[in-house]
C-alpha positions as CSV (number, residue, x, y, z in Angstrom):
1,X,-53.9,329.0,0.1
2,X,-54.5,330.7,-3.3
3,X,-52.4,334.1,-4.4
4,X,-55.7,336.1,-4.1
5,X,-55.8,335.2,-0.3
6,X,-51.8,336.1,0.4
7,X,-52.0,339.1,-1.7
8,X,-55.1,340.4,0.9
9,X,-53.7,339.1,4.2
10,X,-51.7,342.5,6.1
11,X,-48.3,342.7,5.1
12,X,-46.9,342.0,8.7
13,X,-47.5,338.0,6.9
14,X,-45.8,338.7,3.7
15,X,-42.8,340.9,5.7
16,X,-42.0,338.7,8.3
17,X,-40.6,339.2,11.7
18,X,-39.7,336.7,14.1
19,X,-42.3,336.5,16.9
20,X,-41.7,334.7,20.9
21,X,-44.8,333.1,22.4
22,X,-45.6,331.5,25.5
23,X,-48.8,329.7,25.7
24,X,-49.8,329.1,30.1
25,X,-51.0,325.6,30.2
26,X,-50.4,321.7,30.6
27,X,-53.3,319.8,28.5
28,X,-53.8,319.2,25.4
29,X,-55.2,322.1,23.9
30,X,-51.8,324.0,24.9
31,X,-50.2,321.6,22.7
32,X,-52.2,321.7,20.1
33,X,-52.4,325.8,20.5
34,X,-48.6,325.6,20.4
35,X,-47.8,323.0,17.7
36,X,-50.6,325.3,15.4
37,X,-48.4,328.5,16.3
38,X,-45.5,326.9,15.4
39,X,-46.5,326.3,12.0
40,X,-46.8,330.0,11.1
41,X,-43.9,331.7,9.6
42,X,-43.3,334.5,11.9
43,X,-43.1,332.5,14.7
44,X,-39.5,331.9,15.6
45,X,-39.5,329.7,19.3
46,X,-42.8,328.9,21.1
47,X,-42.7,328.2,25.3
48,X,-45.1,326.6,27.2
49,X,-45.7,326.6,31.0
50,X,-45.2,324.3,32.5
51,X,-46.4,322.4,29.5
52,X,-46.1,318.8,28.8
53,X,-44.5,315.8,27.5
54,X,-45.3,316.8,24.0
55,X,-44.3,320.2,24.1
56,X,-41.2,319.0,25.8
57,X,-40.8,317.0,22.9
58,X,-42.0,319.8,19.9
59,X,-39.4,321.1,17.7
60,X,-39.0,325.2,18.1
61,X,-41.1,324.6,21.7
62,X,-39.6,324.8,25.0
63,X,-41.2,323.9,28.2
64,X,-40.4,326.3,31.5
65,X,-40.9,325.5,35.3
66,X,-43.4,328.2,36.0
67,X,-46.6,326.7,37.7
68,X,-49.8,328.6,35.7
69,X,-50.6,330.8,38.7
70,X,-46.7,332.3,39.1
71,X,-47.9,335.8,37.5
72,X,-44.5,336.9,39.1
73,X,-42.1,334.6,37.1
74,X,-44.0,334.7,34.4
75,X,-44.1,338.1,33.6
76,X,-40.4,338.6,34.7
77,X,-39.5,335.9,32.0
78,X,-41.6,337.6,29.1
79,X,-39.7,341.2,29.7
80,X,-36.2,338.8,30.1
81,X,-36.9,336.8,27.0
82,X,-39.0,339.5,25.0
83,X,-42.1,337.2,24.9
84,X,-44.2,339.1,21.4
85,X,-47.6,337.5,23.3
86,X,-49.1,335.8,25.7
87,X,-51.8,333.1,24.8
88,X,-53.3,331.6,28.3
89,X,-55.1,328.8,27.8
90,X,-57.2,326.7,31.0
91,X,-59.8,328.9,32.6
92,X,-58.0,329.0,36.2
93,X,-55.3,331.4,35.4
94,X,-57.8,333.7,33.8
95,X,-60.2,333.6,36.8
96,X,-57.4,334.1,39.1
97,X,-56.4,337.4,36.9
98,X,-53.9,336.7,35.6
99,X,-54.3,339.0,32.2
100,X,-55.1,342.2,34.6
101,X,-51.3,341.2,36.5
102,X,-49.3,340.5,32.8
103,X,-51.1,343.9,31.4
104,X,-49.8,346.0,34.6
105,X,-46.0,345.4,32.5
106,X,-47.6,346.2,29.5
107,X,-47.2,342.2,28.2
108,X,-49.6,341.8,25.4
109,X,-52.0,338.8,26.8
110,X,-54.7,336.5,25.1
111,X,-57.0,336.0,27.4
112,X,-60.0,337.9,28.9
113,X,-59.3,340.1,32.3
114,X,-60.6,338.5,35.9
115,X,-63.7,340.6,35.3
116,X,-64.4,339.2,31.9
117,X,-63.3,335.3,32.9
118,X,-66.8,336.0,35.3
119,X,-68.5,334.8,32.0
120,X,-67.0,331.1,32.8
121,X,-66.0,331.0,37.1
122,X,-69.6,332.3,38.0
123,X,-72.9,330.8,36.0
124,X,-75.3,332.7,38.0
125,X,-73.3,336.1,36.9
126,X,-73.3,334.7,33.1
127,X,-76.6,334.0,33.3
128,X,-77.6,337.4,34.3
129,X,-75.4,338.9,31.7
130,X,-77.5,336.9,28.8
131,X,-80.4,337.5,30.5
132,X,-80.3,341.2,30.7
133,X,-79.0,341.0,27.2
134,X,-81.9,339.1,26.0
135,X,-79.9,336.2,24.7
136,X,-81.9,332.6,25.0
137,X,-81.1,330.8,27.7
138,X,-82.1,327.8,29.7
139,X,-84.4,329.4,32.6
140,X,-83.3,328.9,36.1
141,X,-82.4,329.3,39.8
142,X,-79.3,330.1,42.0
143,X,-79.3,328.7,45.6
144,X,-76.6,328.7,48.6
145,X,-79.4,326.8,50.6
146,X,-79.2,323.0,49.7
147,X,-83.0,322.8,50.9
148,X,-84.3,325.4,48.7
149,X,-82.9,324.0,45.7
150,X,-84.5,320.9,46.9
151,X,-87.9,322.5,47.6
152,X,-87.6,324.3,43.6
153,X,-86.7,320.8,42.3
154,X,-89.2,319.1,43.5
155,X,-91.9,321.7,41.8
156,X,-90.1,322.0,38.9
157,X,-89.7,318.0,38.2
158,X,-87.3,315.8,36.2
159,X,-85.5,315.9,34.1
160,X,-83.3,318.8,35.9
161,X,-79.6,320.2,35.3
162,X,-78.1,321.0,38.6
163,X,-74.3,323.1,38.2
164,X,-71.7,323.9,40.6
165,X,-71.7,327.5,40.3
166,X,-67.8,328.0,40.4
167,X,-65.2,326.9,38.0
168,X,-65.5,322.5,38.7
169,X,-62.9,321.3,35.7
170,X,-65.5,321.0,33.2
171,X,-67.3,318.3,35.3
172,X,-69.9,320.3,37.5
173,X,-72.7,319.3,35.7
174,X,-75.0,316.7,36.5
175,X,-78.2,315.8,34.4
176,X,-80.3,314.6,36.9
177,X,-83.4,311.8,35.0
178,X,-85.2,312.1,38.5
179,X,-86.1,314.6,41.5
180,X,-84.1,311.7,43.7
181,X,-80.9,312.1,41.4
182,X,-80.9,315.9,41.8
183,X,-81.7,316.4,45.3
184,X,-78.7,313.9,45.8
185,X,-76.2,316.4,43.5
186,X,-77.2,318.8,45.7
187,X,-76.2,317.3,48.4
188,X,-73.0,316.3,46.3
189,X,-71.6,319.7,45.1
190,X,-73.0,321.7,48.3
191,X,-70.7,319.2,50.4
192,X,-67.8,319.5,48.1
193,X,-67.1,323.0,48.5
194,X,-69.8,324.9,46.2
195,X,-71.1,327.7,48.2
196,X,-73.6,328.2,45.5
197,X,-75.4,325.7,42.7
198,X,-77.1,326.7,39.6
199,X,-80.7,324.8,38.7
200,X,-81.5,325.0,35.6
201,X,-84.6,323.4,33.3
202,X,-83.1,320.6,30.8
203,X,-83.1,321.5,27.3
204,X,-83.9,319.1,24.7
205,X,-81.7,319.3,21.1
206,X,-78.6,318.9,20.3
207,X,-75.1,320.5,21.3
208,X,-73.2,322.2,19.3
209,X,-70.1,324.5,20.1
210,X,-68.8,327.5,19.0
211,X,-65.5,328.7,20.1
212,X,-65.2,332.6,18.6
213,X,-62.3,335.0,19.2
214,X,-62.8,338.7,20.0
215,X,-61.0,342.4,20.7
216,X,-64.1,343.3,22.7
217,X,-66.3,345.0,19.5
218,X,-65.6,342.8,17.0
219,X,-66.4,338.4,17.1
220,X,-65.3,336.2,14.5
221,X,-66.4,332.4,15.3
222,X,-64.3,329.4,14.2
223,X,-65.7,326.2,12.9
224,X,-68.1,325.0,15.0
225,X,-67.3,321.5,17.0
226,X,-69.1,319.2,18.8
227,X,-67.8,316.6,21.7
228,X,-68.7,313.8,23.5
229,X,-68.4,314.8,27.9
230,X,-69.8,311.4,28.8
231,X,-67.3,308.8,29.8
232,X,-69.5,305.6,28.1
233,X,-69.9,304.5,24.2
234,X,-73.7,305.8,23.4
235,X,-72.8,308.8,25.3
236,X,-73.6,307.5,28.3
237,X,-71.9,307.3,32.1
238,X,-70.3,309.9,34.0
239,X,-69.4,313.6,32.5
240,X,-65.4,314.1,31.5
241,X,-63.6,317.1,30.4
242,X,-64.9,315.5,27.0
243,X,-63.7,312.4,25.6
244,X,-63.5,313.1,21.7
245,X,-64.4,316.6,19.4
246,X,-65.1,316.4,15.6
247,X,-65.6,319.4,13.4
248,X,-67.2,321.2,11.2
249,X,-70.6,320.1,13.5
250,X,-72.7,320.0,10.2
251,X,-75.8,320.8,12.5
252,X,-74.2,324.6,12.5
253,X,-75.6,325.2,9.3
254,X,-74.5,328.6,7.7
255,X,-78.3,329.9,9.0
256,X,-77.6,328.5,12.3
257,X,-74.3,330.3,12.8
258,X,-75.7,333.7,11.4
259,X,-78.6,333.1,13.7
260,X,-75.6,332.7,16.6
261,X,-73.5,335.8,15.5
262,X,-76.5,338.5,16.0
263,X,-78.4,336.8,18.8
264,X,-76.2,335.6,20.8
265,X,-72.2,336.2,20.3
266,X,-72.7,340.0,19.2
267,X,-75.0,340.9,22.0
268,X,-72.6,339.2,24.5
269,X,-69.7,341.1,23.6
270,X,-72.2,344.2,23.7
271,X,-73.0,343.4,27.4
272,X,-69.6,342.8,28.6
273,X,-68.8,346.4,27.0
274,X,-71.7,348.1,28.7
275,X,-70.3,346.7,32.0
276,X,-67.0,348.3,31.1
277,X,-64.9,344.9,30.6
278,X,-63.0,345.1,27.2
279,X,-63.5,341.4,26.5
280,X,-60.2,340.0,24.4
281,X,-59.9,336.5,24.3
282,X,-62.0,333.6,23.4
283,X,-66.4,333.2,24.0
284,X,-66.7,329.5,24.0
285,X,-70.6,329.4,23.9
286,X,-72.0,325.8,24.3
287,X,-75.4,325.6,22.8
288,X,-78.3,323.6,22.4
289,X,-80.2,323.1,19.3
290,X,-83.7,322.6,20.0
291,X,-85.8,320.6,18.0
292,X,-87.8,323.4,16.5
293,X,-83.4,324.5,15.4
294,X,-82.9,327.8,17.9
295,X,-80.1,328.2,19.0
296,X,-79.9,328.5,23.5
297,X,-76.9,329.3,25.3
298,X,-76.2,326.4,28.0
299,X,-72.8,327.9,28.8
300,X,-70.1,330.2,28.2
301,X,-66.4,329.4,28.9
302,X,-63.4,332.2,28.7
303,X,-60.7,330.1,26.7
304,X,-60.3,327.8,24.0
305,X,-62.2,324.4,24.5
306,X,-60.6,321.1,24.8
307,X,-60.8,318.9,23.2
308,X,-62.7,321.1,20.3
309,X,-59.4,323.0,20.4
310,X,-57.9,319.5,18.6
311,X,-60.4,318.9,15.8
312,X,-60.7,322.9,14.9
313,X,-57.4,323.9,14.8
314,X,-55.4,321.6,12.4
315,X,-58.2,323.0,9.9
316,X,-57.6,326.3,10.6
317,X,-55.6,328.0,7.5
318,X,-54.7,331.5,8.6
319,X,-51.6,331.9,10.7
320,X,-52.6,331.7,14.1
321,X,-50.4,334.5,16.3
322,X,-51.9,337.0,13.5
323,X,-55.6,336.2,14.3
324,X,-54.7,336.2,18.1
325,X,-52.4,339.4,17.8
326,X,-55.7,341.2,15.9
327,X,-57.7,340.6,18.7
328,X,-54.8,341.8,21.4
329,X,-54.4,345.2,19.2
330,X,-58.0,345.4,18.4
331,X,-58.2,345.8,15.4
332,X,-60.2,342.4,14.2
333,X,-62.5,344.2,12.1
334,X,-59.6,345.1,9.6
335,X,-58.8,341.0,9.9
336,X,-59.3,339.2,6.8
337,X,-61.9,336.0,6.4
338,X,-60.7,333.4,7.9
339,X,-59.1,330.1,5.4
340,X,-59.6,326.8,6.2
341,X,-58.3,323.8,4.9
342,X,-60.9,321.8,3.4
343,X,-62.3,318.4,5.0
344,X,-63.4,317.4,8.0
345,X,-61.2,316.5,11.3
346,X,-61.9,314.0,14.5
347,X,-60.0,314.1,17.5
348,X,-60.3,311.0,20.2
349,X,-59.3,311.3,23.8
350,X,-56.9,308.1,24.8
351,X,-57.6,308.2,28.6
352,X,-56.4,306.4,31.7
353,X,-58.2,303.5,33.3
354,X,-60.3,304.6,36.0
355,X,-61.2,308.6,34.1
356,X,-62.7,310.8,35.6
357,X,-62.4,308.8,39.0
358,X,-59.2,308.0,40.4
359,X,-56.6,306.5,38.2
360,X,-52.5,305.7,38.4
361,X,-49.8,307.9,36.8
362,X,-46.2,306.3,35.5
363,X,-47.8,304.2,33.0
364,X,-44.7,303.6,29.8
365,X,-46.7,305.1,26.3
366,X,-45.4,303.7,23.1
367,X,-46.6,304.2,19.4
368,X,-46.8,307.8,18.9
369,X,-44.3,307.9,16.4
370,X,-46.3,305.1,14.5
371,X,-49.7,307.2,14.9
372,X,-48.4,309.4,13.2
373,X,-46.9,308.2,11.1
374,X,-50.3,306.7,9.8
375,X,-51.9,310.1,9.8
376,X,-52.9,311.4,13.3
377,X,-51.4,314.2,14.7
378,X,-51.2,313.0,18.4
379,X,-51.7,316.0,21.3
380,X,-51.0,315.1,24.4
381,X,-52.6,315.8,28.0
382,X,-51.8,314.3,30.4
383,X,-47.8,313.1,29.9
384,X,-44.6,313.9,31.3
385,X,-41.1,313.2,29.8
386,X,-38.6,311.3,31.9
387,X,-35.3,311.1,30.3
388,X,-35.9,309.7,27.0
389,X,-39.5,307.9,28.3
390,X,-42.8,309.0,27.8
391,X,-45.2,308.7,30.7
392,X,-48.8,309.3,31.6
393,X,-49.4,311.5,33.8
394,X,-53.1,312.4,34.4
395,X,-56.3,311.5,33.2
396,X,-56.6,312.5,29.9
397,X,-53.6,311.5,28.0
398,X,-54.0,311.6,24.8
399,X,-55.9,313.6,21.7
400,X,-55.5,311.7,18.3
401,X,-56.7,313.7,15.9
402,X,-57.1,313.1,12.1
403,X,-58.4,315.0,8.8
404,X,-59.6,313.7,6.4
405,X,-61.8,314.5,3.3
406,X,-64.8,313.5,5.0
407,X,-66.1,312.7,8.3
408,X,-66.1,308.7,7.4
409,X,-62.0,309.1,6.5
410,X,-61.2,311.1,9.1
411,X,-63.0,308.5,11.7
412,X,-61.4,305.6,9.8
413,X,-57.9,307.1,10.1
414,X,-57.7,308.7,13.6
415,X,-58.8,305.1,14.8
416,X,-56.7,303.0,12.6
417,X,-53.5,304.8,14.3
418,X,-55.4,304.5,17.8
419,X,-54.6,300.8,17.6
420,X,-50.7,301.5,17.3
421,X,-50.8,303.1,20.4
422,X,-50.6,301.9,24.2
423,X,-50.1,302.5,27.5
424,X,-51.3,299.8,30.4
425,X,-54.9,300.7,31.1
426,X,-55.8,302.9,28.1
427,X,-59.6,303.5,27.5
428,X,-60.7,305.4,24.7
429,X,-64.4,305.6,23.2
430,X,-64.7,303.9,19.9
431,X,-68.0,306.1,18.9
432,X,-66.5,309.3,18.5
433,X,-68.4,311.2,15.8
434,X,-71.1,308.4,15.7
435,X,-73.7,311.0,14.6
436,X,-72.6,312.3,11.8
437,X,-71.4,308.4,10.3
C-alpha cells in the first residue's frame, strides 16, 4: 500500500485497537474469511464456530463448540468474551435469523436480518423484488403443483431451468436440455421436500459473479469472480457447491460493472429499503452476460460465496474488519476505495470421491505444509483435526488457492502444489480457469 492510501484510510487503522471476532461457519469460506481477518492489525484473536480443521490449526484462531444455529450460546459467549463483531457466513444461519436474535443484545452482526436473507431462502420472493424494481431478470413461473409446472414446461420448451425454491446447498438447480429432463426435476425436488419450484427460461452468456458489501444505502462490489458448479472437466456433469473460482472475471469489464452498480445492485438495495429491511451484509448477485453483453440477475445469495470467497479475498488490500465494521455502523459512504493487490488469483476445490453424491469421511490428508510451501494458500472445507491428524470430513475438502501475476501463473502454481497434496480418493478438476488461458 502506498503512503497516500494510509494517510486517507480513518484513523481507527493508523490508531489501533485490538479487535475479537467470531466468524459462524464450517467451510471454507469461514477459513478463508478468518485467515483474511487475521491479517489486519487491529485484530487481536479470531473464533470460529464450530469451524474446521484449518481454523483449529490458524495461529490467533480458535475454534468453539457452538453448532451455527445455537443463537443462545453464541450470543452469551460474545457478551462473556467481548466479541467487537460478528461475521456469519453460510446462508442457513441468516435464514433462520440469526442477526435479528444477536441484535436483540445489541452484538454488532455481519449478516443481513431473516427478512433480508428472503433475497437468498425464497427465489420467487427475490424475483418479485427485482421484478418490481425493474432489474433484468430471467422471466419465469412459481408452482406448488408438480403438474402445472409440467403443463408450463411443456409450452415453454427446452432448454428450461427448474429451482428448488427454498435454500438447497447451492445445488437446487437443474438445467434441463429437454421437456423429459425437466418434467423429471420436477418430480425430483417436489418429492424431496420443495413445497414450491421456480421455472425459469435459460439464459444464454456467460456467468459472472459479483459479491458486493452494503450498510443498506450504500454498495461497494469486490472483484468480480467466476466459478465452475459442474462436477466434470469441460464444465460438464452434475451441479456442486462449485468446484474452483478465479478472479478478477475479465468479462466484468469496468462498463460491465458500472452497468451492474446502477441497474442492478443500487436498485436492489433501494427495494429492500422501501420494504423497510435495512439490508447489511453481503448481495451476492450471480449474473449472466448475454451475448449482446447485458448484464441479468440469475440469482441473489445473502453471504459471501464459496468458493469466490477464496480467489477474491487474498487480493483484497484493505483491512477486512474495517470494511465489514463500515457496513455494521453504516457509514460505507465515508469508506475509502477499496486496494487490491495486483495480479490475478485461482482457487481449486480438492474434493472427495464420490462429490456431490455420497462419499466416505476419515480419509488421512497430507502435504499441506508442502502446498504451501510452494505458493498456495490452502482453505480448508471439509476437515476435522484429530489429535495431531488431519482428516476429511465432508465433501469439499479443500480450496488451493494461488496468485499470481497473471491468470497463466496463478493456474500454473495453484496446480503445481495440487500435486503435493493427498488424501485416498481425492478428485479435483484440472480445468479450472480454462477460459481465460
Amino acid at each position: 500500500m502506498d503512503k497516500l492510501s494510509i494517510i486517507n484510510y480513518p484513523l481507527s487503522i493508523i490508531h489501533c485497537k485490538t479487535v475479537k471476532v467470531l466468524v459462524v461457519g464450517n467451510g471454507g469460506r469461514e477459513h478463508a474469511l478468518a485467515w483474511k481477518l487475521l491479517q489486519s492489525p487491529q485484530v487481536q484473536q479470531c473464533f470460529c464456530t464450530p469451524g474446521n480443521g484449518g481454523t483449529a490449526l490458524l495461529e490467533g484462531c480458535e475454534n468453539l463448540s457452538y453448532t451455527v444455529d445455537d443463537f443462545a450460546n453464541i450470543a452469551r459467549f460474545v457478551q462473556q468474551d467481548k466479541v467487537d463483531l460478528v461475521v456469519v457466513g453460510p446462508e442457513v444461519p441468516l435464514a433462520q435469523g440469526i442477526t435479528d436474535y444477536l441484535q436483540g443484545y445489541n452484538i454488532k452482526v455481519f449478516g443481513p436480518t431473516q427478512a433480508g436473507a428472503q433475497i437468498e431462502s425464497s427465489k420467487s420472493w427475490a424475483k418479485k423484488l427485482m421484478a418490481d424494481a425493474g432489474i433484468a431478470i430471467a422471466q419465469g413461473e412459481t408452482f406448488k403443483d408438480a403438474d402445472a409446472a409440467k403443463a408450463y414446461i411443456a409450452k415453454q420448451g427446452a432448454p428450461i431451468v427448474v429451482k428448488a425454491d427454498k435454500l438447497a446447498a447451492g445445488k437446487g438447480v437443474i438445467v434441463a436440455q429437454t421437456i423429459e429432463e425437466a418434467q423429471t426435476a420436477v418430480d425430483e425436488l417436489i418429492g424431496t421436500g420443495f413445497s414450491s419450484i421456480v421455472v425459469e427460461e435459460f439464459l444464454q452468456g456467460e456467468e459472472v459473479s459479483i459479491l458486493a458489501l452494503t450498510d443498506g444505502k450504500t454498495v461497494r462490489p469486490l472483484l468480480p469472480a467466476q466459478d465452475h458448479k459442474r462436477i466434470g472437466e469441460g464444465d460438464t456433469g452434475l451441479n456442486t457447491g462449485g468446484m474452483g473460482a478465479y478472479a478478477p472475471a475479465p468479462i466484468a469489464t469496468p462498463e460491465l460493472l458500472a452497468r451492474v452498480q446502477t441497474e442492478i445492485l443500487e436498485p436492489t438495495v433501494t427495494a429492500l429499503r422501501q420494504r423497510g429491511i435495512n439490508y447489511c451484509g453481503v448481495l451476492y448477485a450471480g449474473l449472466m452476460v448475454t451475448p449482446e453483453g447485458d448484464p441479468k440477475v440469475l440469482e441473489y445469495n445473502c453471504r459471501f460465496g464459496d468458493p469466490e470467497t477464496q480467489a477474491v479475498l487474498p487480493l483484497l488490500e484493505t483491512p477486512l474488519d474495517e470494511l465489514l465494521m463500515a457496513c455494521v455502523e453504516g457509514r460505507l459512504e465515508e469508506f475509502p476505495p477499496l486496494q487490491w493487490y495486483d495480479g490475478s488469483a485461482v482457487c481449486v476445490v480438492a474434493a472427495s470421491e464420490g462429490y456431490p453424491g455420497s462419499y466416505e469421511k476419515g480419509k488421512v490428508i497430507q502435504g499441506i505444509t508442502k502446498a504451501e510451501a510452494l505458493g498456495s494458500t490452502v482453505f480448508q472445507a471439509g476437515t476435522k483435526l484429530e489429535g495431531d491428524t488431519l482428516l476429511t470430513d465432508g465433501g469439499r475438502v479443500l480450496g488451493v488457492t494461488s496468485r499470481g501475476k497473471d491468470f497463466n501463473k496463478a493456474i500454473e502454481t495453484v496446480y503445481g502444489c495440487l500435486e503435493a497434496i493427498d488424501f485416498s480418493g481425492q478428485y479435483y478438476r484440472r480445468d479450472i480457469g480454462h477460459r481465460v488461458r
